[in-house]
N, C-alpha and C positions, 0 to 999 in steps of 0.2 A: 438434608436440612429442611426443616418444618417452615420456619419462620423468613418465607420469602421478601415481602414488606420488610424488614428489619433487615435483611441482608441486600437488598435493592437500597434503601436508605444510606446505610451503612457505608456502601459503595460510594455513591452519589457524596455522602460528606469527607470522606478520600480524596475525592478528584476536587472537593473544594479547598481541602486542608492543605492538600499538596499541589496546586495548581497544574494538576497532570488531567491526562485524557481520562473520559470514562474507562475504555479498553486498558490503558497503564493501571488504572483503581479497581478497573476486577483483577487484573494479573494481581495486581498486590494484595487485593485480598483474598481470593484465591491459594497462594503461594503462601498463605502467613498461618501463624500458629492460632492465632484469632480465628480463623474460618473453623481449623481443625477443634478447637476447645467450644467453639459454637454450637459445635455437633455433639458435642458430649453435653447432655442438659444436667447433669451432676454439677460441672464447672457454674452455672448461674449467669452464665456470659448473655442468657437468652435475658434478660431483665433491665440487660445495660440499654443506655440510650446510645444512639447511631453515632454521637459527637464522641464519647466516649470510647465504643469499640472503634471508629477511624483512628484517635488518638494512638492508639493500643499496637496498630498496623505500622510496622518497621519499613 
């Protein structure tokens, strides 16, 4: 994954959205389809904003 700033962000508005730990908001994003379609830069996920992709995080 290229876009660390965006996946560091990303993270960060998780543990705001879900009022969970940083550690609980990487595991979740880590573990989520979002992380894996992140990676595929076909899917366009790289363009979203961090509020956005946290939304996305089940």
């Amino acid at each position: 994954m290229k876009n660390t700033a965006l996946v560091r962000m990303t993270i960060d508005e998780i543990a705001k959205q879900k009022n969970v730990s940083l550690d609980e908001a990487f595991d979740l994003f880590y573990n989520s389809k979002v992380c894996e379609m992140l990676s595929d830069t076909e899917t366009g996920l790289f363009t979203y904003a961090p509020q956005d992709l946290a939304e996305m995080v089940v």
